[in-house]
DRENGU-222819 format. One record per residue (C-alpha): residue number from 1; x, y, z. Coordinates in steps of 0.5 Angstrom, whole numbers, padded with zeros to 4 digits. Last residue first. Example, Ala and Ser with C-alpha at 12.3 -4.5 7.8 and 13.67 -1.06 7.14 Angstrom:
BEGIN
R / resi / u / v / w
R / 2 / 0027 / -0002 / 0014
R / 1 / 0025 / -0009 / 0016
end
This chain:
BEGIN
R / resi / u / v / w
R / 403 / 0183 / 0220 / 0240
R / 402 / 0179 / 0223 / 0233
R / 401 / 0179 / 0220 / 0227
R / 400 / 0182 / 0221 / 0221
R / 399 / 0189 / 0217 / 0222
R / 398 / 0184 / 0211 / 0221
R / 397 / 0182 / 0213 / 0215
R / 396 / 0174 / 0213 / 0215
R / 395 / 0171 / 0206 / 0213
R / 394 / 0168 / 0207 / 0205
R / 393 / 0161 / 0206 / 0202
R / 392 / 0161 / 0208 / 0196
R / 391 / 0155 / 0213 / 0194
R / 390 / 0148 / 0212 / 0192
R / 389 / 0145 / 0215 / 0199
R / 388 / 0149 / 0209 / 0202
R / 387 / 0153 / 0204 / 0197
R / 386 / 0157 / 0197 / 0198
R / 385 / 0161 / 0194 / 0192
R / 384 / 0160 / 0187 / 0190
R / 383 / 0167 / 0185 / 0188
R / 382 / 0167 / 0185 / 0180
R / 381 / 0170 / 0179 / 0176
R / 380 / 0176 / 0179 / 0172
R / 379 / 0183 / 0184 / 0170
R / 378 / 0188 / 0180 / 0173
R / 377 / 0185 / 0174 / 0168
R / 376 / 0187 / 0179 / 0162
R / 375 / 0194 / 0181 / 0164
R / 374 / 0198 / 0175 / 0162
R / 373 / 0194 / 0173 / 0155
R / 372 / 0194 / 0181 / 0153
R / 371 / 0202 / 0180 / 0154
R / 370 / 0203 / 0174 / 0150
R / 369 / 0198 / 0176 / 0144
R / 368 / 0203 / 0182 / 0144
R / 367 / 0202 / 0189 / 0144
R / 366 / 0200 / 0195 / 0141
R / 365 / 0202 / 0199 / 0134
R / 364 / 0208 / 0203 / 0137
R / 363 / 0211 / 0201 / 0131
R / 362 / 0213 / 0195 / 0132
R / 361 / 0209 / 0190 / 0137
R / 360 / 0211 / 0191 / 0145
R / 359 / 0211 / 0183 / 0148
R / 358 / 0218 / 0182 / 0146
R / 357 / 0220 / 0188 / 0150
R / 356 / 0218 / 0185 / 0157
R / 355 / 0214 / 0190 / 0161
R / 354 / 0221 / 0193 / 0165
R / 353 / 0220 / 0189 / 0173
R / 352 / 0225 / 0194 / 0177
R / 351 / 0230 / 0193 / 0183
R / 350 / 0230 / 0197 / 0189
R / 349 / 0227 / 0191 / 0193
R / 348 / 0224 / 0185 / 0190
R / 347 / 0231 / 0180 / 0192
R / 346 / 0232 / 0184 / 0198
R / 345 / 0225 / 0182 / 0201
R / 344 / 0228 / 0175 / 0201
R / 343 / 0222 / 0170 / 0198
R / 342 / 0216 / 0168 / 0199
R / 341 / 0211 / 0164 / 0196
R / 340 / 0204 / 0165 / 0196
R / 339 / 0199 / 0160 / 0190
R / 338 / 0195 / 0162 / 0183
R / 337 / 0190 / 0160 / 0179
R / 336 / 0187 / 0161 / 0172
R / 335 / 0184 / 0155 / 0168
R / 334 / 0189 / 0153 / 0163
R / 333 / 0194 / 0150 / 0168
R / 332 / 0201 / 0153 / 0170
R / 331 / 0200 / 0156 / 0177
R / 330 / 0201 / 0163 / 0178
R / 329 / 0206 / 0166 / 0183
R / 328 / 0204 / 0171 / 0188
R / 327 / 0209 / 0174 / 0194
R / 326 / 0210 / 0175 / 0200
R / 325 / 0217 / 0179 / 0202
R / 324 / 0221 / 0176 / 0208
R / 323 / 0226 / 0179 / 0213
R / 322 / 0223 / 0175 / 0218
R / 321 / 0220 / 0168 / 0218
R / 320 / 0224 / 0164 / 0223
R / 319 / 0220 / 0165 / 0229
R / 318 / 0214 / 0161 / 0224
R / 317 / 0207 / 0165 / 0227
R / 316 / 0209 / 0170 / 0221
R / 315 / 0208 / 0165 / 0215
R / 314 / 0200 / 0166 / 0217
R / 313 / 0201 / 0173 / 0217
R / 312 / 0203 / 0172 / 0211
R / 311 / 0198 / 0168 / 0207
R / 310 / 0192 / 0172 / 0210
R / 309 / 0194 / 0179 / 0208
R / 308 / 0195 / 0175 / 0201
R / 307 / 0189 / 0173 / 0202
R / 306 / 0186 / 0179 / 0202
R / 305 / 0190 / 0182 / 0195
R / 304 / 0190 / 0175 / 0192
R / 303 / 0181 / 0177 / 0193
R / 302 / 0181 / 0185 / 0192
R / 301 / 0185 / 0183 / 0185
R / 300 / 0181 / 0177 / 0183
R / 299 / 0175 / 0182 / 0183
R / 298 / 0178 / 0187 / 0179
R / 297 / 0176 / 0194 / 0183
R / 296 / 0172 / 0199 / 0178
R / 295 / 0168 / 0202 / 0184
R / 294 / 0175 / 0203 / 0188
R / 293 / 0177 / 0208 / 0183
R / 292 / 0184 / 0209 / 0187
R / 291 / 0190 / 0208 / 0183
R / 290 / 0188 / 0210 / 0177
R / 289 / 0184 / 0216 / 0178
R / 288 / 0191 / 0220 / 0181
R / 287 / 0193 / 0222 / 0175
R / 286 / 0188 / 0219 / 0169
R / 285 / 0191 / 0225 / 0165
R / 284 / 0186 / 0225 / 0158
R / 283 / 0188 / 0229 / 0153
R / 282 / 0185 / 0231 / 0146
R / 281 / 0188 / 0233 / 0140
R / 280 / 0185 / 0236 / 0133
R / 279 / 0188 / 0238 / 0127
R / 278 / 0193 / 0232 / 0125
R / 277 / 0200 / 0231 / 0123
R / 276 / 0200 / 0238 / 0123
R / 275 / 0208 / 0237 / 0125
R / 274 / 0206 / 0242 / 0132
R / 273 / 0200 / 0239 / 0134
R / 272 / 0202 / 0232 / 0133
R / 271 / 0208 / 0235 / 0138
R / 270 / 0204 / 0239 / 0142
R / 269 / 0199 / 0234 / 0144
R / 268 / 0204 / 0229 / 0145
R / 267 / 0208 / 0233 / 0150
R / 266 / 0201 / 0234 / 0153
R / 265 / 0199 / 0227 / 0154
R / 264 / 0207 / 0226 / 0158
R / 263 / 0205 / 0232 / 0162
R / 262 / 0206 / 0229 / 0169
R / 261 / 0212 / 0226 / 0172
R / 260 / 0215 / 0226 / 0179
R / 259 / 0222 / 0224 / 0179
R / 258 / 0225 / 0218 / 0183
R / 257 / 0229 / 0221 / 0189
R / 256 / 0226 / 0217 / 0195
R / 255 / 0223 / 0224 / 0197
R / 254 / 0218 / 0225 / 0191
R / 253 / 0223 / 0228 / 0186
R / 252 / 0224 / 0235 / 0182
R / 251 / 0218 / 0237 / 0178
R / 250 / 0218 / 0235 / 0171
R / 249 / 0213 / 0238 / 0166
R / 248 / 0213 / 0237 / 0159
R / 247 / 0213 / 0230 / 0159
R / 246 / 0218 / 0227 / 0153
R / 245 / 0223 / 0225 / 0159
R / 244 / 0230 / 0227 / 0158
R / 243 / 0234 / 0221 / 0158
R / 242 / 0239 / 0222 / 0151
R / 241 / 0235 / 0217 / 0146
R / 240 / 0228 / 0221 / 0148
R / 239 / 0225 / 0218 / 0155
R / 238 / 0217 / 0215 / 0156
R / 237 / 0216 / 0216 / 0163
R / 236 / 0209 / 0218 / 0163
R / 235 / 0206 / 0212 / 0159
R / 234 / 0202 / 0215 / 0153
R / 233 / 0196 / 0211 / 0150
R / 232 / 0193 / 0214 / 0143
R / 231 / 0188 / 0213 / 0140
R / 230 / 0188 / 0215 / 0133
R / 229 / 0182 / 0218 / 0128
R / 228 / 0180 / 0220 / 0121
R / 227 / 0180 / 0213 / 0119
R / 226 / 0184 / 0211 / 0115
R / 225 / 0189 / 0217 / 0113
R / 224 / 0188 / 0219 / 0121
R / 223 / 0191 / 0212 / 0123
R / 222 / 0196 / 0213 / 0117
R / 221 / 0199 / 0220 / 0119
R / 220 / 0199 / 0218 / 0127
R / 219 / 0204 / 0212 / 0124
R / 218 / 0209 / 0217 / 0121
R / 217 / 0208 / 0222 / 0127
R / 216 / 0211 / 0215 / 0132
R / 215 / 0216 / 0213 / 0127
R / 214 / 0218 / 0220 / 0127
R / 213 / 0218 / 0223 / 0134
R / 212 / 0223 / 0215 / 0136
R / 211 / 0222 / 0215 / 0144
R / 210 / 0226 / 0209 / 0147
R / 209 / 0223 / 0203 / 0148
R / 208 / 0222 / 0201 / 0156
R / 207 / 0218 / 0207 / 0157
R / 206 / 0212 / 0205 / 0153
R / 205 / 0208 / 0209 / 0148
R / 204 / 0202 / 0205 / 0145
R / 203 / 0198 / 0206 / 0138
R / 202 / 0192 / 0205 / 0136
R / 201 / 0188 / 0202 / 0142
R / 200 / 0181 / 0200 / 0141
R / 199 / 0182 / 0192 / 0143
R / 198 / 0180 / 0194 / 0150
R / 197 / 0185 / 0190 / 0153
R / 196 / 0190 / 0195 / 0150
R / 195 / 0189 / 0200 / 0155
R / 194 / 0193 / 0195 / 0160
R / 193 / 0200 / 0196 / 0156
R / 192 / 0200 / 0204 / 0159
R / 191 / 0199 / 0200 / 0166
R / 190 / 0205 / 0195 / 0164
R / 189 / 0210 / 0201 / 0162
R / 188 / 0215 / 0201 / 0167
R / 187 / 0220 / 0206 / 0170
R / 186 / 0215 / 0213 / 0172
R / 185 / 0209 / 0209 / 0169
R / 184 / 0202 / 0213 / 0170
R / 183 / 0196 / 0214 / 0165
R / 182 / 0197 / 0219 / 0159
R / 181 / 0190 / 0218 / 0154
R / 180 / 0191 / 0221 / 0148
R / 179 / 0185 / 0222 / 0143
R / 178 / 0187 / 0225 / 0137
R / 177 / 0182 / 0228 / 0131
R / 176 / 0179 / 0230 / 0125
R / 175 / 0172 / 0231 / 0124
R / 174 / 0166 / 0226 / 0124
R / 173 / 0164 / 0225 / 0132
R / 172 / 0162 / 0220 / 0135
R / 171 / 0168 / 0217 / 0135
R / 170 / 0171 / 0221 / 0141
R / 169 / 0166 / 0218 / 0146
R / 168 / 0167 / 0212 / 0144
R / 167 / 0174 / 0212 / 0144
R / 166 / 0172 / 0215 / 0151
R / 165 / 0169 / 0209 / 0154
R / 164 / 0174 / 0203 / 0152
R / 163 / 0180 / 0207 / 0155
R / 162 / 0176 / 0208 / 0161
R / 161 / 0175 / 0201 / 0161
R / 160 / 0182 / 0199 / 0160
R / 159 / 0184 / 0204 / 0165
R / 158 / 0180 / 0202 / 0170
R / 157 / 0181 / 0194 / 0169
R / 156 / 0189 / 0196 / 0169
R / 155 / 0188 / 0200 / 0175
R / 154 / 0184 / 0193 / 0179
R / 153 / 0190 / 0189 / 0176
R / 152 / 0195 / 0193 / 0178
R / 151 / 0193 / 0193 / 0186
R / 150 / 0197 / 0187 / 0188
R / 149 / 0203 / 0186 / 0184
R / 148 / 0204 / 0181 / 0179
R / 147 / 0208 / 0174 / 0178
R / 146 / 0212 / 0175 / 0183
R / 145 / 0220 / 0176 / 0183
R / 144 / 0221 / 0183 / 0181
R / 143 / 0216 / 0188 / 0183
R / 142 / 0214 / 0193 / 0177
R / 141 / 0206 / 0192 / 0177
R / 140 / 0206 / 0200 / 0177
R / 139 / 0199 / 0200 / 0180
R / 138 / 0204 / 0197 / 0186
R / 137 / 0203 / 0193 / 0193
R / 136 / 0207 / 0187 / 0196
R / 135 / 0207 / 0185 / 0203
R / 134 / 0214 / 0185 / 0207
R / 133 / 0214 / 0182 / 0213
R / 132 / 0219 / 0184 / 0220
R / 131 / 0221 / 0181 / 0226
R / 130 / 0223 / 0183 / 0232
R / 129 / 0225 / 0179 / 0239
R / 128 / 0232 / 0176 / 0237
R / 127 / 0235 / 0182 / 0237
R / 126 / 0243 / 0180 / 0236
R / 125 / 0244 / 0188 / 0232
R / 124 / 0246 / 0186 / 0225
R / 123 / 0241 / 0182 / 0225
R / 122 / 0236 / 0186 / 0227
R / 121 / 0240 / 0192 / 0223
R / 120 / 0238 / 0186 / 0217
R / 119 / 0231 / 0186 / 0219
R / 118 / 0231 / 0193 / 0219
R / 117 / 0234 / 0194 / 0212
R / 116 / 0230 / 0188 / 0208
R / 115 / 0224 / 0191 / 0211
R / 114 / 0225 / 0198 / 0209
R / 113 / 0227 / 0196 / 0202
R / 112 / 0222 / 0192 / 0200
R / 111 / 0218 / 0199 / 0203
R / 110 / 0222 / 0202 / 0197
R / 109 / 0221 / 0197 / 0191
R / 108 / 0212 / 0197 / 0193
R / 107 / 0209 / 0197 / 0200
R / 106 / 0206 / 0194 / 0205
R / 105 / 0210 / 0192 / 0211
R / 104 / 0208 / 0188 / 0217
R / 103 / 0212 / 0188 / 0224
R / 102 / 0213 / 0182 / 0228
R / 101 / 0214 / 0181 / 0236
R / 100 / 0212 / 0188 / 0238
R / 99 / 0211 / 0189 / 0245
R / 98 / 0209 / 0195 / 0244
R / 97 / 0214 / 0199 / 0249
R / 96 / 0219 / 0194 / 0244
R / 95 / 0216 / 0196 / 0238
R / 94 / 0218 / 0203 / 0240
R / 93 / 0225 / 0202 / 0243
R / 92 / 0226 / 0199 / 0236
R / 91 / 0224 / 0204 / 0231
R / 90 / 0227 / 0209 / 0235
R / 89 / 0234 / 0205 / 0234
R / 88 / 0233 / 0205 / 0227
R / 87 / 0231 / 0212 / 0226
R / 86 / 0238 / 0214 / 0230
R / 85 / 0242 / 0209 / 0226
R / 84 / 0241 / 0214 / 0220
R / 83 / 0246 / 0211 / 0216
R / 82 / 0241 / 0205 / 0212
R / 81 / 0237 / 0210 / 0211
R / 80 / 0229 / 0209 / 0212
R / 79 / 0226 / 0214 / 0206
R / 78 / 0220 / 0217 / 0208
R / 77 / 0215 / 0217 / 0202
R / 76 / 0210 / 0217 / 0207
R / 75 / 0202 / 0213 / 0208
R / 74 / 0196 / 0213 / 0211
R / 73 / 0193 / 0207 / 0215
R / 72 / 0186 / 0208 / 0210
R / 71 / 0191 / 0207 / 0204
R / 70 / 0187 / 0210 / 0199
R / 69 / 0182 / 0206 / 0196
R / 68 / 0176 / 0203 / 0201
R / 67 / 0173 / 0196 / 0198
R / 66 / 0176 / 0190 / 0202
R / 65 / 0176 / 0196 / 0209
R / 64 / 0168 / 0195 / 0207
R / 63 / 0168 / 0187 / 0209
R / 62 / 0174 / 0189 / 0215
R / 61 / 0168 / 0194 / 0217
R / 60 / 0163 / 0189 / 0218
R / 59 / 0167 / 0183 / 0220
R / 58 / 0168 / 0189 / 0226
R / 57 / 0175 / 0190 / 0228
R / 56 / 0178 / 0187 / 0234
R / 55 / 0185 / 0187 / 0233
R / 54 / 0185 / 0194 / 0230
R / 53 / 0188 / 0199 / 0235
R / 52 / 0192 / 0204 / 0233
R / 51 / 0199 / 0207 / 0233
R / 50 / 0202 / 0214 / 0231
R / 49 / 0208 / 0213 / 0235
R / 48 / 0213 / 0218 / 0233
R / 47 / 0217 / 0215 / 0229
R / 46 / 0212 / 0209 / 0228
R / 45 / 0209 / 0215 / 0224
R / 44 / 0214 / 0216 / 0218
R / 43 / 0215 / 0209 / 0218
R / 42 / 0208 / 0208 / 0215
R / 41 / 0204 / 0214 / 0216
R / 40 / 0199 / 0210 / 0222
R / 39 / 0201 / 0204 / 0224
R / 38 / 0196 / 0200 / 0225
R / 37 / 0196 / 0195 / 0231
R / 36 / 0194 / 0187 / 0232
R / 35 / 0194 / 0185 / 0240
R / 34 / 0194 / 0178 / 0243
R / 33 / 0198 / 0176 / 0237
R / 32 / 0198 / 0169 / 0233
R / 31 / 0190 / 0168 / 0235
R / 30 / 0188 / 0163 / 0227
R / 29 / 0182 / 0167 / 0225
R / 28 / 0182 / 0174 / 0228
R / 27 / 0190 / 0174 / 0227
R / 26 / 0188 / 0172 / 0219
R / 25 / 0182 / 0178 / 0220
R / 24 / 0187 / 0183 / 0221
R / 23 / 0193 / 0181 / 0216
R / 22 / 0188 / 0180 / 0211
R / 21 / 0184 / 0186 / 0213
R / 20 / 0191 / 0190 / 0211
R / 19 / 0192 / 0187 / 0204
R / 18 / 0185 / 0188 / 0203
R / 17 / 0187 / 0196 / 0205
R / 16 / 0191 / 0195 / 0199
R / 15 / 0186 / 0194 / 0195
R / 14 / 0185 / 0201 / 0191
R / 13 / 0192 / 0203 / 0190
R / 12 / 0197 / 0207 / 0195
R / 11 / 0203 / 0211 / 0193
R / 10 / 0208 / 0209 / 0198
R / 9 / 0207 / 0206 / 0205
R / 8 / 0202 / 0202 / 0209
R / 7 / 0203 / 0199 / 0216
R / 6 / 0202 / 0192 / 0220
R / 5 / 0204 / 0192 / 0227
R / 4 / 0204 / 0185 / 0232
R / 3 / 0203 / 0183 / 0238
R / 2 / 0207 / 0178 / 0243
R / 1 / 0204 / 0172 / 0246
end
């Protein structure tokens, strides 16, 4: 037998780490590989051999892993380019020091890419001897092909809830007032949309409508005409007519060339403000909250995120298996369910799943009973979580520890 790698690139979520003691615990379960490594910072890391031991992890550890947020591998926004041969041939001398037969790679539209491209160098090249997996992650729920994307149903569980605890809050109050809630969402609104499961949502901006300032001051007037109130929910990529971004601040990109946005909650406060539609506007960024408030994970998001890991290191003891991206489809029937397919991991790669337009009501007065439908059993159950001294436990990243 070979070995195999596993690594973890991109913005992380609260059960990518399911995904990795997936994969770990399906070798400990069914020995494909004599030794399972981590890379540590994605590819970035495998460049230079940051590689760890994880073949005989605890049951202990792999349970808390399940509950860790962030990416306890650490992660990269390095871009693997097509016409920097010298990173691929560097990549294949190190996984051919390792013995390394097969190489998982969990990640969102741009780790896709990475696992298309190195399978098809692979090919390229006649190397018969590597492979490469691709496992997906994303809060953004905006990969193509599957159903959804582990980690967004845990955010959306987050968001949904915070949005719930803070209309409350702000309605204790008799006076005036707009509560704006800015979550992430560069390309895609799903997480904003997942507010509305709430049911205490006024109003919703998502970036796949264009942003009309009129409509959407003309609707704040009404819902402070009836109730004295408006909670309003901002996606962070939501653009004018001629593609500028309503976020008051931009910075330039995040290394994949994709803007970094933040200020969109802002933007809407200026503007409220600045027309008198109301007197009083409140902002709440989510920012980085979002993705790891592991406390709140949903629990059929820890589980799909777990068997996921499990589902494609199973797939991995086919020699033909490379090139490939696990993915997650649901099964028609009344109670929720769902299977592992795979699919080319060129298929997911830099393309991007817009939240349906059909689902979006007119307005910015909410969405669908469609939409609430397919995000409310992502959103279910709750792991149990361990504590120590009333704290979360968590396993200390790997990149952390001493050698």
């Amino acid at each position: 037998m070979a070995n195999c790698l596993v690594a973890q690139s991109g913005g992380p979520t609260s059960v990518i780490n399911a995904t990795l003691a997936g994969v770990v615990k399906g070798n400990q379960l069914n020995q494909v590989y004599d030794i399972v490594y981590g890379g540590l910072h994605g590819v970035e890391g495998i460049l230079q051999e940051m590689l760890v031991d994880l073949t005989h992890m605890s049951e202990e550890e792999n349970y808390v892993l399940r509950q860790t947020p962030a990416s306890a591998l650490g992660s990269c926004r390095y871009k693997l380019k097509r016409s920097n041969v010298a990173d691929f041939e560097r990549i294949f001398e190190v996984l051919d020091k390792y013995d390394i037969e097969t190489m998982f790679y969990i990640g969102g539209n741009d780790s896709m890419d990475t696992v298309a491209a190195l399978s098809e160098y692979a090919e390229a090249k006649g190397i018969k001897n590597h492979r490469f997996v691709g496992c997906p992650k994303t809060v953004d729920n905006d990969l193509m092909v599957t159903d959804h994307c582990p980690g967004y149903g845990s955010a959306a569980k987050f968001i949904a809830n915070t949005a719930l605890q803070t209309w409350l809050d702000v309605n204790v109050y008799t006076r005036e007032e707009v509560f704006v809630l800015e979550t992430m969402g560069r390309d895609a609104g799903w997480l904003a949309a997942s507010a509305c499961l709430s049911g205490i949502v006024d109003l919703v901006v998502l970036p796949e409508e264009v942003f009309d300032k009129e409509v959407f001051l003309n609707e704040v007037r009404k819902s402070i005409k009836e109730k004295n109130k408006c909670y309003v929910v901002v996606s962070e990529g939501v653009r004018y007519a001629d593609g500028t971004y309503l976020a008051a601040g931009e910075a330039k990109n995040d290394g994949f060339g994709h803007a970094v946005l933040g200020g969109a909650g802002n933007a809407v406060k200026n503007l409220i403000l600045d027309s008198g539609a109301a007197n009083r506007v409140k902002v709440q960024d989510l920012s980085t909250a979002q993705r790891c408030h592991a406390t709140d994970q949903s629990f059929t998001d820890v589980e799909e995120s777990f068997k996921l890991g499990l589902s494609a290191h199973m797939r991995s003891a086919d020699k033909a298996f490379t090139g490939m991206m696990v993915g997650v489809k649901r099964v028609e029937g009344e109670v929720y369910n769902v299977e592992y397919f795979a699919t080319k991991a060129s298929n997911v790669a830099n393309h991007v799943k817009s939240f349906p337009v059909e689902w979006m009501l007119p307005n910015y007065r909410g969405v669908a009973q469609a939409a609430l439908d397919y995000m409310r059993p992502l959103i279910e159950g709750s792991p149990v979580i361990r504590y120590k001294n009333g704290v979360q436990q968590f396993v200390v990243p790997y990149y952390m520890r001493k050698k």
